[in-house]
Structure formats: C-alpha cells, structure tokens
C-alpha positions in Angstrom: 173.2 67.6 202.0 171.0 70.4 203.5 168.2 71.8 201.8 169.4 75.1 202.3 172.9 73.9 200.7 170.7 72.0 197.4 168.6 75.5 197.8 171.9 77.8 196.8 173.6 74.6 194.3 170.4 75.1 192.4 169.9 78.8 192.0 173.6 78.7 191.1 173.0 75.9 188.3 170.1 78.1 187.3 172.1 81.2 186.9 174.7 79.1 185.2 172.5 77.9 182.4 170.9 81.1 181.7 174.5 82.1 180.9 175.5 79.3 179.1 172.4 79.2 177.1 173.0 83.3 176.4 176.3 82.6 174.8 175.1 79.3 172.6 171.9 81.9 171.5 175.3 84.4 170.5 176.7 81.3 168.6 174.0 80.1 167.1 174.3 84.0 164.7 177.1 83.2 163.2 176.0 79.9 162.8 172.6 80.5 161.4 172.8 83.9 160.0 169.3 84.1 159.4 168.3 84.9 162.8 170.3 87.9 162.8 167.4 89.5 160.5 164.7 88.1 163.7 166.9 91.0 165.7 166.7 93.5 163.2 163.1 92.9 162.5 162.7 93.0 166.3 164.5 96.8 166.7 162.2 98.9 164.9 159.0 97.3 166.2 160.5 97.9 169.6 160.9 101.4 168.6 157.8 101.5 167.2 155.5 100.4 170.1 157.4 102.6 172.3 156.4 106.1 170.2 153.1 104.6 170.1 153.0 104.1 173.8 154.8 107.4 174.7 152.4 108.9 171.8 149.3 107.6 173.9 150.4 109.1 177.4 150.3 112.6 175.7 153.1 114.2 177.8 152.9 117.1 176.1 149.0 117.8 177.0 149.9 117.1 181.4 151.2 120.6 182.8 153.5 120.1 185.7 154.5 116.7 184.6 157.1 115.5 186.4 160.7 115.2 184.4 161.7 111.7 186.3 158.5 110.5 184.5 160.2 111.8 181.3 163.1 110.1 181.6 161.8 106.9 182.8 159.4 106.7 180.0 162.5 107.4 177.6 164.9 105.3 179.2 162.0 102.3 178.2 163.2 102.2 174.6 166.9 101.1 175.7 165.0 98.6 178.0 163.4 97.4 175.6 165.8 96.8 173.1 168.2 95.1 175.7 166.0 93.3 177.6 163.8 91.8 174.4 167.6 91.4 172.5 168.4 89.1 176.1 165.4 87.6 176.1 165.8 86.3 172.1 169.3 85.2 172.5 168.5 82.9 175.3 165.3 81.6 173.2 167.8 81.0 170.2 170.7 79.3 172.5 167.7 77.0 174.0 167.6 74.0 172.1 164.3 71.9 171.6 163.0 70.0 174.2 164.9 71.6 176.7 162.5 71.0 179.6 161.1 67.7 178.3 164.5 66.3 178.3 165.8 67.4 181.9 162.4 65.9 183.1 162.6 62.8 181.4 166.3 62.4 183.3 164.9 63.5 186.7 162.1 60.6 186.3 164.7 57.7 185.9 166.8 59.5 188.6 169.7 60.2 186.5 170.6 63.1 189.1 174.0 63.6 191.1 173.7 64.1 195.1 172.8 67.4 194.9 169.6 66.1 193.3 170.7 68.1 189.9 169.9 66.7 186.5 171.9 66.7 183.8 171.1 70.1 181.0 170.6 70.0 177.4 172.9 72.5 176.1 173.2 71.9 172.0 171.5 69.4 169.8 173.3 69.3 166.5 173.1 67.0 163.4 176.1 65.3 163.1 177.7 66.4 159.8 179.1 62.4 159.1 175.8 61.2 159.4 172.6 62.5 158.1 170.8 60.8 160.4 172.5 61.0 163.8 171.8 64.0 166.3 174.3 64.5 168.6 173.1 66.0 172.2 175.3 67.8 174.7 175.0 67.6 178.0 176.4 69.5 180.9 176.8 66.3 182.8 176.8 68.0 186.7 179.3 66.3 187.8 178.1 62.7 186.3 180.9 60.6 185.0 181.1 58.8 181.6 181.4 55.4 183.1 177.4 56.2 185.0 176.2 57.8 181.9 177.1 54.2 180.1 175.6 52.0 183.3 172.3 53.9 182.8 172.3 53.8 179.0 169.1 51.6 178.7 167.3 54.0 181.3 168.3 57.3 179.0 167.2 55.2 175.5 163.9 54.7 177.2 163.3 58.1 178.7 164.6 60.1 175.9 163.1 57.6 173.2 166.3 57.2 171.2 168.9 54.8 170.5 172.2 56.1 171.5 175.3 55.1 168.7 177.7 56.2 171.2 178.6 58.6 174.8 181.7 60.1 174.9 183.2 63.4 176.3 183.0 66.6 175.6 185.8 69.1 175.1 185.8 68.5 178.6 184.9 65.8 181.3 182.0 68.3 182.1 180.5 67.3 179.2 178.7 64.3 177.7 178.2 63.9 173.7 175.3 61.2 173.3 174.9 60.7 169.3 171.3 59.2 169.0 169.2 58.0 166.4 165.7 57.9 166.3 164.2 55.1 168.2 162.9 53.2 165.1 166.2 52.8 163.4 167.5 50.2 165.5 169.9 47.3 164.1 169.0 44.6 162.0 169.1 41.7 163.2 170.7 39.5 160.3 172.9 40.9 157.6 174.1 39.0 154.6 177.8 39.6 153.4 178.2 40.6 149.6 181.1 42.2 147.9 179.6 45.7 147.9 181.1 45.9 151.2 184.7 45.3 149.8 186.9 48.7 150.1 188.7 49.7 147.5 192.5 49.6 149.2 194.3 46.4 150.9 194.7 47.6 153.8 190.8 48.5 155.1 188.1 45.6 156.3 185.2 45.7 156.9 183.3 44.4 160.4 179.6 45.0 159.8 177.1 48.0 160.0 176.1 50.3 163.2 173.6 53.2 162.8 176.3 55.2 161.6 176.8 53.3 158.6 179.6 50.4 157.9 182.2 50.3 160.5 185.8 49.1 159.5 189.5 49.0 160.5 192.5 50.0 158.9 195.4 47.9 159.2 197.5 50.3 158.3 196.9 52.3 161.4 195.3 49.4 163.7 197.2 46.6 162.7 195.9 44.1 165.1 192.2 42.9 165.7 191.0 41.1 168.8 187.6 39.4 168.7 185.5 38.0 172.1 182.7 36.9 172.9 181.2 33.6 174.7 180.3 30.7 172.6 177.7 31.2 169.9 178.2 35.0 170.1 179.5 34.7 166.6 182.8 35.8 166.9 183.8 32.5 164.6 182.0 34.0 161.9 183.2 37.9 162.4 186.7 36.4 161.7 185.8 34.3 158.6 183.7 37.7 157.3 187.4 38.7 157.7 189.7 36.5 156.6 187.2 36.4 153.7 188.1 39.9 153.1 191.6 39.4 153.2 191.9 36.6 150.4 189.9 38.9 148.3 192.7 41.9 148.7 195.3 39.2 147.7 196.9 39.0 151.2 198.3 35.8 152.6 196.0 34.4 155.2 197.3 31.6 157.5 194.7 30.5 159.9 196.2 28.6 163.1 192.8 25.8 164.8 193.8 24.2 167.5 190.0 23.0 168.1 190.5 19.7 164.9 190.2 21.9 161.6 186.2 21.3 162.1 185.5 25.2 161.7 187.4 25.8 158.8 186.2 23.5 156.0 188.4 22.4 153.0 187.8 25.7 150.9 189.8 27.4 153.5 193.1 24.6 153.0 193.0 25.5 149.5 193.3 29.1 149.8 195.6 29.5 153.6 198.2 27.9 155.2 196.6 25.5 158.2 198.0 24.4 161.3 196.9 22.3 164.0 199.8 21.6 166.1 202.0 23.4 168.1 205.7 22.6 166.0 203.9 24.0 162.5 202.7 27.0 164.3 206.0 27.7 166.0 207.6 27.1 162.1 204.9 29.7 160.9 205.4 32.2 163.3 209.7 31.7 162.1 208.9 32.3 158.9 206.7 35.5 159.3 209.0 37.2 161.6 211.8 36.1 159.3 209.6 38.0 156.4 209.5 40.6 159.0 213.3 41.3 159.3 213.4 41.0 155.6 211.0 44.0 154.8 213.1 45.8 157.5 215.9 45.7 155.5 214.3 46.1 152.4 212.2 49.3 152.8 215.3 50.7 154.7 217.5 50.3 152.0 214.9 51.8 149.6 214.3 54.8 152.1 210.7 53.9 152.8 208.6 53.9 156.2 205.9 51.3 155.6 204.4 48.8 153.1 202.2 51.6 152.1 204.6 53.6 150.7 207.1 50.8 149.5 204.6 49.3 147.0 203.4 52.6 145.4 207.0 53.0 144.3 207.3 49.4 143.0 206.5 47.2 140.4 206.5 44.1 142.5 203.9 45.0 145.1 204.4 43.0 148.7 201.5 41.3 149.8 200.1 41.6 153.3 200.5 38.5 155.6 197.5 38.4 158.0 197.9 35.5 160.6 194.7 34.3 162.5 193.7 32.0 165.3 190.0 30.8 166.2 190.8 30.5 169.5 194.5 31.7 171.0 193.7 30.1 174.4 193.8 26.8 173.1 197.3 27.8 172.1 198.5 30.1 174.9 197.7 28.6 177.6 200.5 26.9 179.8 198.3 25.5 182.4 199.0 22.1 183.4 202.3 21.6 181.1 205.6 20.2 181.9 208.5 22.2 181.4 209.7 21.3 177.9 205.9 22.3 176.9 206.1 25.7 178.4 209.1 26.5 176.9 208.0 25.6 173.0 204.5 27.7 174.3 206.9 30.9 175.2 208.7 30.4 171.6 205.4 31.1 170.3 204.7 33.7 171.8 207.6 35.6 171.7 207.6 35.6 168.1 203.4 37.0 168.3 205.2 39.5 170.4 207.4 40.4 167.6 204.9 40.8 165.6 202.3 42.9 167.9 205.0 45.5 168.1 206.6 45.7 164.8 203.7 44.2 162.6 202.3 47.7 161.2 204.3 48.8 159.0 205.6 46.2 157.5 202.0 44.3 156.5 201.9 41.7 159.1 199.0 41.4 160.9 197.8 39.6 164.1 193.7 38.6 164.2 193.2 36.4 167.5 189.9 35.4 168.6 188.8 34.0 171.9 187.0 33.3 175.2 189.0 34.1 178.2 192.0 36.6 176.8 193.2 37.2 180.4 197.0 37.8 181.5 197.8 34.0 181.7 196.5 33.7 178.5 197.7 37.1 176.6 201.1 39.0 177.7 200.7 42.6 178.4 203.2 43.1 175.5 200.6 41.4 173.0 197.3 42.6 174.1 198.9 46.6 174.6 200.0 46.1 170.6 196.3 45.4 169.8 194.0 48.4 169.7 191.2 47.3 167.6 189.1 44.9 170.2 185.9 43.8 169.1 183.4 41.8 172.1 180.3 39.9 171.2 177.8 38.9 173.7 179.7 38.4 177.5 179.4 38.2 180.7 181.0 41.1 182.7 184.2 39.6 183.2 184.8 38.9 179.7 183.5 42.2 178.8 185.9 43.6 181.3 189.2 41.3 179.9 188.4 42.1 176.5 187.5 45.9 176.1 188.5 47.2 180.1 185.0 48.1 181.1 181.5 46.1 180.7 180.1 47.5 178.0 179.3 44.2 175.9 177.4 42.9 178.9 175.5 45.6 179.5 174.5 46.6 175.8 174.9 43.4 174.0 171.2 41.6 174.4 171.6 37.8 175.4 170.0 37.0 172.9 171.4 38.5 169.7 174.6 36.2 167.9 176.2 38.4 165.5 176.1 41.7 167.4 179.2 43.5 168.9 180.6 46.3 170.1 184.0 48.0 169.4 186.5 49.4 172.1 185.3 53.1 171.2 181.6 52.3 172.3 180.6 52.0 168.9 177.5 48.6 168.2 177.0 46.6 165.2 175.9 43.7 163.4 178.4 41.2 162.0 177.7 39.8 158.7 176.8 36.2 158.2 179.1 34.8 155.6 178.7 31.0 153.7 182.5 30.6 153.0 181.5 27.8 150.5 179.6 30.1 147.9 182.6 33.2 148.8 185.6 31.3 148.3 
C-alpha cells in the first residue's frame, strides 16, 4: 500500500475515533449522571471569563472601534461554550489508557496492512463479575480467529490475563474480558461438596477467573472431554460422575481400557461394562427407558423431565452414561465384518440418545483422545455442544473444539487445566473417589 493511501486511511481512522469517542463521551451522561454537573459547572465559568475578558478590552473607552471586532469578540462566548462542551465530551468518551494501550498493540505488531492498530473504545466492569473488565476494541478490520493466535502477545503487552475474546455487536468489534495480571489460575484445586448445586440437572467442571464454571444438562445435555494422556481428562469425568451419584442419578460407566481406572467403589455405586455385548445390552435398555418416558410425559402432557417430576410424587431419576475412552469402543479399524456390524448397533443407539437425550434425562459424557469422524459420527458429535479440551496438540485441539485454542492456551505443562468451546479456561478439580464415595 502507498504511503499516500496509509496517509488518507489514517486521517480517516483519526476522524472516525474522534467521532466515535464524541458519542461514547454523550453516553457516558446518562450513564454516569454526575458529569452532567462538570458541564454545568463549566457554562457559567465560560461565561464568566468571557465578561472578564471583554471587561478588560474596554470597548467602550476605543472611539471608532470597529463593529466586526464587536461581533467577533461576542460571537467568543458561543465558541466557547461549544467548543470547551466538544472538547469535554470527547475527554469523558475517552477511556483510560487510551494511548498507552494502542501503543502497547503497535509494539507487538498487532496492526492490519494498513499499519492501523486496533482502538480502545469502552472499558467497562463487567456487571457478573466484580473483578473482570471488559475492553472494546474497534478491531480494524482484525478477525477474531488473529485476535486469539496473538493472545499471549496482547496478555503481555497489555499486562492482563484475558478470560475470554469474543465479538462485539458486530464483527468490527472485539470484547476482551481481562483480569488483572496477578489473578491468574491456581494451579491445584481440591473438590469438596461446597461446589455441589442445588438442582439435578447442573455440574460443576472447575473454577476460571470468572468464578465456577458449570453445565446444565437440561439445556447441554451432552459433555465431551479431550485432551492427550495425563491432561487429566480421566479425572474431570470422575469430578463428574462424582457429581452425578450425589444428585441421585444413575451413572453407568462403560471402560474398555480393564476396569484399572475405576476402582471397586465405583462397581458398587454404577453399572460397569467392559465388553462390547454388555454395552450393546446397556445402551438397549436406556433407549428402551428413552421410549418409555416418551410415552409417559406425553400422556401426562409434559415436555421434559424437568417439568414431569415437579408434578409428581415419584420423581424419575437422570440416567447419565459415560465412557473413559469412546475410541476404544468406536473404532472399526481392523474388524471383520460381523464386528463392524455389533460396533454400528452401538452406535446407533448413542445416536438415539445424542438427539433425543435432553429432555427426557439421558445423558451422554464421552471422553477421549482422537474424537475424529472414523471415530465419532457427525450425528453424535453435532448432538454434543458442551466440549471440554485439556492439554493438545493442534490437531486434537482442532477435532475436539473446531479451532486450536487448547494448544495454544493450554501450557504443556499444566494437567488439570482446560478450556471450554466458548473460549472460556479453568482448572479441573482433583478428586480422591475413595474418601467421596
């Protein structure tokens, strides 16, 4: 691009922000009526210094003065008032650190090929959360996906941590919630029941600087967990399985890797399988339990487990059905033909139960490595929305939550830490299932 072409794109960026930040100082009134009295204040001194001034030039003592002088030094109040009334807007729709922060960005080159930096346009405290500031940009023409590639770089330059980037009201916009830099995770976080919610339908995952993050079943019915070995994924599912058992739900937990994860407590309390003919008799029976609610909350005239057990005395309990690792189960690679066909028995009936699981209290919570297409139909993994990655490589990141998020923000080093498909980081709890149980 020419410099004479970066030479007019600036002056009209320039011109731009002065506008935008005229109408934010507008807002910013009505937000925070105080500053209305700054104006106030502001009109009589004007009027004052300018009968002071026009006091001063004694116009009445200077015979022959000339009467465009008069009007000139008249038409000064109404200058005054305008131009200092313009002048305090813009100061009131600037937010702090306004330079500092488009500086910081040009010095880790976080421009677009116009050599433009991203503006700071509002810096608001996030109503949810005391501590989180939430910074908008007008993103000049930067996408989301670069704003999240360069994450590390704007932490550093803007000495933050960021919670999450999403859009604005538009994709000219980019919302960063931060916190400060000295709040970052912990790196270890023991379960207790304080973290129990009160209804059946609500688990909890683990904390993020927002607070605890959870998932409600009864409007994300399905969890998927990643990560590569020793990300703690293992243990994320146990913190909520754990969780489960506690809200009285029916937990059967299908290990194809020898039972050696899940020690006896867990027989006691959920129905095990290890081999492929239990599973597929598992699976019968909860989509048999499936069709039965069907009929049952139709002929009762009600929508969804929800609002079938608030209207009776025999409550239905939630059936959550986990695997440790789906691939082991899934995966037809290698098998003869009679194998195949007992593997796509399976999973048609995980299928069923994907799509019509919701509201009817049947859950799906599969955990694994490599949740590709030869591993996961499109008609399972579109039915789960709530996907969860620990530490991965890009591809896995990429399989798991569609971009590489988890590779790029989850340190190699750091087992228990994830990251949820909206952006969003936390720490896992570690859990000992002998003491819970």
């Amino acid at each position: 691009m020419r410099y004479e072409d970066k030479e007019r794109l600036y002056q009209q960026t320039q011109k731009k922000y002065l506008w935008l930040r005229l109408v934010n100082g507008c807002k910013s009134l009505v937000q925070k009526k105080e500053r209305i009295f700054v104006l106030w204040f502001f009109c009589p001194i004007s009027i004052l210094i300018w009968y002071l001034f026009k006091s001063n030039l004694g116009l009445e003592d200077i015979p022959l003065i000339s009467p465009v002088f008069i009007v000139l030094v008249d038409l000064m109040l109404p200058a005054l008032l305008i131009g200092g009334t313009f002048v305090i807007l813009i100061l009131f729709g600037t937010p702090r650190g306004f330079d500092k922060t488009a500086n910081e960005l040009h010095r880790i080159g976080m421009t677009n090929s116009a050599g433009e930096v991203p503006m700071l346009l509002t810096r608001t405290q996030d109503k949810r959360h005391s501590n989180v500031e939430i910074l908008e940009f007008d993103a000049v023409g930067i996408p989301l996906t670069e704003w999240e590639k360069e994450r590390g770089y704007i932490e550093a330059a803007l000495n933050v941590n960021i919670v999450k980037i999403i859009e604005g009201r538009n994709k000219r916009r980019i919302l960063l919630h931060v916190v400060p830099a000295d709040s970052g995770l912990p790196d270890f976080i023991e379960w207790n029941d304080s973290y129990l919610t009160g209804d059946d339908s609500t688990l909890t995952l683990g904390k993020s600087q927002l607070g605890l993050e959870s998932v409600d079943l009864s409007k994300i019915p399905h969890i998927l967990l990643g990560g590569s070995t020793g990300s703690g994924k293992s243990i994320l599912l146990k913190v909520l399985l754990v969780q489960s058992l506690k809200k009285n739900a029916v937990v059967s937990i299908a290990d194809f890797k020898g039972g050696v994860d899940f020690p006896r407590v867990w027989h006691d309390k959920c129905k095990m399988c290890f081999d492929e003919d239990t599973l597929l008799t598992l699976l019968i029976e909860l989509t048999d339990e499936l069709e039965r609610r069907k009929t049952l909350f139709r002929e009762n005239g009600r929508a969804n487990i929800s609002d079938y057990n608030k209207q009776s005395a025999v409550p239905l309990q939630r059936h959550i059905f986990a695997c440790d690792e789906v691939a082991e189960v899934l995966d037809k690679t290698g098998l003869a033909k009679e194998q195949k066909e007992r593997i796509g028995l399976i999973e048609n009936r995980l299928s069923i139960i994907a799509r019509q699981g919701r509201a009817f209290g049947i859950h799906l919570i599969l955990a694994t490595q490599r949740p590709d297409a030869n591993i996961l139909s499109g008609q399972i993994r579109n039915n789960i929305d709530c996907r969860v990655c620990g530490r991965a490589d890009t591809i896995l990141s990429q399989i798991i939550l569609d971009n590489t998020t988890a590779a790029n923000q989850i340190p190699k080093d750091k087992a228990g830490r994830f990251i949820l498909h909206d952006g969003t980081v936390f720490q896992g709890f570690w859990i000992d299932e002998t003491d819970i149980l």
